[in-house]
N, C-alpha and C positions, 0 to 999 in steps of 0.2 A: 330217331334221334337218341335215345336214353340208350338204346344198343350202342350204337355206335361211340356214344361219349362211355360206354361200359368198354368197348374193345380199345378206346384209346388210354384207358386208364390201366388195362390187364399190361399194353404193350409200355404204356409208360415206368409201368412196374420192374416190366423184364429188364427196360431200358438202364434204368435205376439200381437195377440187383446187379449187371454186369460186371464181371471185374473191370480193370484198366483195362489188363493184359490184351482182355477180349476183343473189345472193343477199336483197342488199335490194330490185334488180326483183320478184323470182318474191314477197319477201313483201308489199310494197306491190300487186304486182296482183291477187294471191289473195284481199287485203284487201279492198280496194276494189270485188272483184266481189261477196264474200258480202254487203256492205253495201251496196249499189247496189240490186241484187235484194230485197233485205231490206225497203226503204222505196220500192220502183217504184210501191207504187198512192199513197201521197201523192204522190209527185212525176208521176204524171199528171195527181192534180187539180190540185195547185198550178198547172203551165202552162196547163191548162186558165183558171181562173182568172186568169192573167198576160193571156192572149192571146185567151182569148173573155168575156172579164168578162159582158156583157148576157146572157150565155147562162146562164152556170153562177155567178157570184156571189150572183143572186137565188136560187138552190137553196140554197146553203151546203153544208159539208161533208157531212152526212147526205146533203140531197137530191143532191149531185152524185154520191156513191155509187151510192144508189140508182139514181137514171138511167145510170150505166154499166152496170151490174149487169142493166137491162131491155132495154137497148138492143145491151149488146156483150158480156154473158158475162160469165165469169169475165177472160179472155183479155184484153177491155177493159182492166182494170187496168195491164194490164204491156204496152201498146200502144207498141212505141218505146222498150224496153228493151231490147231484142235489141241494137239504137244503141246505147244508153244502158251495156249492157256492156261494149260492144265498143272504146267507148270508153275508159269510167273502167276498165279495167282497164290499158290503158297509163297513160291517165293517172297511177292512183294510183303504178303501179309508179314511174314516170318523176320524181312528185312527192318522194316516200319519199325515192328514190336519190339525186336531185339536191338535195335537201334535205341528206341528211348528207355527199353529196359537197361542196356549198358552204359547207358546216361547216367541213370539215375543210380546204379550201380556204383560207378565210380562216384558219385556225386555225394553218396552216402558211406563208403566206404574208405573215401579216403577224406578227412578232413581238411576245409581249409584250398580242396584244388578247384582253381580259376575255373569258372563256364565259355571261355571263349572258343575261339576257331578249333584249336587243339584238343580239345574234351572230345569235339564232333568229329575229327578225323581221326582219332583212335576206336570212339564207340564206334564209326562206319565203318571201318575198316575190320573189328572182329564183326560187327552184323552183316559185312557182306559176306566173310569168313563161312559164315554157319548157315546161311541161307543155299550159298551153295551148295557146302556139304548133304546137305539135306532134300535137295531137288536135281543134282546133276543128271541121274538118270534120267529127268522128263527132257533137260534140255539136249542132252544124245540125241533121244528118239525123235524131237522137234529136225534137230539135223538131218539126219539120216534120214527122215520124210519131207523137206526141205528139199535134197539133193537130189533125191531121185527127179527127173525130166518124160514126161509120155509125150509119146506124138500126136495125139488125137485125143477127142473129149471121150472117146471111148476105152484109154488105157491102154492102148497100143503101145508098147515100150519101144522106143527110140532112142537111139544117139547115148544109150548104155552101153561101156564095155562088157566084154566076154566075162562070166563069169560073173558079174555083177549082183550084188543080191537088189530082191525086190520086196518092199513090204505093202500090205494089203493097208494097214491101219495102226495107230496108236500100240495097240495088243498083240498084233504080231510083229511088230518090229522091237517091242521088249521082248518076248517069247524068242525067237531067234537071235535075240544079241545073247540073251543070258545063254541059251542051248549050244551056242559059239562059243564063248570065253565066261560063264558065269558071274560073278560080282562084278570083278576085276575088270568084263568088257562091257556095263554099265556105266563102268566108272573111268571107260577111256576118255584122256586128255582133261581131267580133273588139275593134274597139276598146275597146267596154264592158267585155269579157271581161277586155280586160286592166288598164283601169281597175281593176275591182273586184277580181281576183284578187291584184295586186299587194298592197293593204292588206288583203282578207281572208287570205288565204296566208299573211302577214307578220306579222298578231292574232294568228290563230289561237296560231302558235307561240310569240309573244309570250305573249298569256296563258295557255298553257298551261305554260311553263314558271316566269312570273311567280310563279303557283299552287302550282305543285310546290314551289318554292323555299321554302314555310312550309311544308310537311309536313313534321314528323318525321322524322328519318333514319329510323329503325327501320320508319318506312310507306311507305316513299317504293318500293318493288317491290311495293307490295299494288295488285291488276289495278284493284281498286274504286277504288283514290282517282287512279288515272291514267284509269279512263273520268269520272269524273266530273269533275276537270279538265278534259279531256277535251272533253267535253258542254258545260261553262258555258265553256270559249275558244269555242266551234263557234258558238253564242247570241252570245255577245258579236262577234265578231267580221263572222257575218252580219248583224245587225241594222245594223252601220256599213254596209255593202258592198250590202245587200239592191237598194237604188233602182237601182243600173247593173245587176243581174241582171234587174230588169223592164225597164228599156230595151233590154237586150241581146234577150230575146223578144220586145218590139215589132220589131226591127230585122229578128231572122230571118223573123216570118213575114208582112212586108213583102206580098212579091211573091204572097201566099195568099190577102192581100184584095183586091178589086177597088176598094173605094175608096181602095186605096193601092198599086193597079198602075203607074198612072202615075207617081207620083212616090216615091221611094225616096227617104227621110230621113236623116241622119246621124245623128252619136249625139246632139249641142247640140239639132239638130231635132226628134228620136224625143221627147227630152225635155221640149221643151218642147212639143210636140203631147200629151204623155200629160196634162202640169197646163191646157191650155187645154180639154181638151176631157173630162177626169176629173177633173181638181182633184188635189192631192197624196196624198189619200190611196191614189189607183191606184198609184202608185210602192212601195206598199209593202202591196199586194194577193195574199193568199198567203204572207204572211209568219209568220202564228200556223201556218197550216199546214207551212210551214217549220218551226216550232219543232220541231212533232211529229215530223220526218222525221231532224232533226240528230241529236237524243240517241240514238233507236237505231243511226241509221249512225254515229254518233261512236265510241257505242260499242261496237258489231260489229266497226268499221274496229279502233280499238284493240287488242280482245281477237282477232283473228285477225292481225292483224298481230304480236301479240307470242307468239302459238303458233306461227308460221311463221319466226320469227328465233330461235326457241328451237329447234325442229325442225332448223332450216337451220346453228346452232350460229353465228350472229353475236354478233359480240361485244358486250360495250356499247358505247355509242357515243365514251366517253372512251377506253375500251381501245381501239375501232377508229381514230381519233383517233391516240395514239401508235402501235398499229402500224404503220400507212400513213407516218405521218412518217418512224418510222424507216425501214421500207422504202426511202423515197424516197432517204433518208440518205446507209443504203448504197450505193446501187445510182447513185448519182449525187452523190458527195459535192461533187467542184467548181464545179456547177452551180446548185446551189439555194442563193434569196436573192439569186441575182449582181444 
């Protein structure tokens, strides 16, 4: 017992010594990984969908199950999730953090401006900004091993066109992209990315706080009416944004087909190659199935995100807010505002 109340005391300490910063990382990635994993087999068909439509759109959601399911196991499903973790786990962390660091940013920097809806769809909007910037490479390779299709649980490749590249894993499909086009084909179809993330990032938090802002004080801490806030910002917000996330998948897996080996499109091009040769409604191909994928990750992302700030003993976001101000205060009274 004395040990153990000794190991809770050492961990209480660490817990205690934390920055803010920190601790919003460790809950925003924690979050974002159980949610990710949570919704991996929608989000395989969806790209599937986005980037091999003749294949798997005439199946539909049933049938594209089905055919992963004959063709690739269980494992199929979460094909390019391994990426797909490895990614949004910084990602979310990075997003979370930098979200209520540019909160509190503005909130100290400019004297005097409102906390309502508008604070949060500018802070979201640069935190989606930089979260991207900073992980687009994982979410490529998440693609690109996404798209690829076998025919057997033993890796028999099928229904690949001629010339198609193949990757083995995580590491060698960065290894080959960069030995391809170095930086530069990392960072294929970042544009879109940031197109759309800016104003979804920016909704999202928008409507989600829009939202809150009618509930009842007395509900306003109840988990249920902030995931479902929550879930309807997540809807609304990707429905605006969804068309440059299909362009952004046209653009990664480019160089995968051979009738688009040659020439590599920009994002104006991507675009308007999807309406001449799909018509509009490809633009927004996978988007019901998107619906399905948002609300649990919305609200998985929520409800572990707010066990991990209650765990990790963060404060609210207003208390964290005036803390850090005054911190700043003190510790630099001459300086701030100059």
């Amino acid at each position: 017992m004395a040990k153990q109340r000794d190991e809770r005391e050492v961990w209480d300490g660490v817990i205690e010594g934390m920055p803010l910063f920190a601790k919003e990382l460790i809950a925003g990635g924690v979050a974002g990984g159980f949610a990710k994993s949570a919704v991996a087999p929608l989000e395989r068909i969806k790209i599937l969908f986005q980037t091999r439509q003749v294949e798997y759109r005439s199946l539909g959601l049933i049938g594209s199950f089905t055919k992963i399911a004959k063709t690739e196991g269980t494992l199929g499903f979460f094909r390019g999730n391994g990426a797909s973790v490895a990614r949004i786990v910084p990602y979310a962390a990075l997003h979370y953090m930098a979200y209520e660091e540019y909160r509190r940013w503005i909130i100290d920097g400019i004297p005097g401006v409102g906390r309502g809806p508008i604070l949060d769809l500018v802070a979201g909007s640069f935190a989606g900004g930089t979260a991207v910037l900073f992980t687009y490479p994982l979410d490529l390779v998440r693609t690109k091993l996404a798209y690829q299709v076998v025919g057997s649980q033993k890796l028999n490749i099928q229904g690949i066109v001629a010339g198609e590249q193949v990757y083995k894993g995580i590491k060698d499909c960065f290894s080959k992209t960069y030995k391809e086009a170095g930086i530069k084909g990392l960072y294929r179809g970042v544009a879109p990315s940031l197109y759309g993330i800016f104003p979804y990032a920016g909704l999202k938090f928008y409507f989600y706080e829009t939202m809150k802002s009618h509930v009842p004080k007395e509900r306003k801490n109840d988990i249920t009416i902030k995931l479902a806030c929550g879930s309807v910002a997540g809807l609304l917000g990707q429905t605006f944004t969804y068309p440059l996330d299909v362009v952004r998948r046209q653009m990664q897996v480019q160089r995968l087909s051979a009738s688009n080996s040659h020439e590599l499109k920009g994002t104006a091009d991507t675009l308007v190659m999807i309406l001449q040769k799909h018509g509009w409604k490809q633009l927004f191909s996978g988007l019901s199935l998107n619906y399905l994928k948002v609300v649990p990750s919305v609200a998985i992302g929520f409800t572990v995100y707010d066990l991990m700030k209650a765990y990790l003993r963060v404060p609210s976001r207003d208390e964290a807010v005036v803390e850090v101000v005054t911190s700043n205060r003190d510790s630099q009274p001459s300086t701030l505002h100059s």
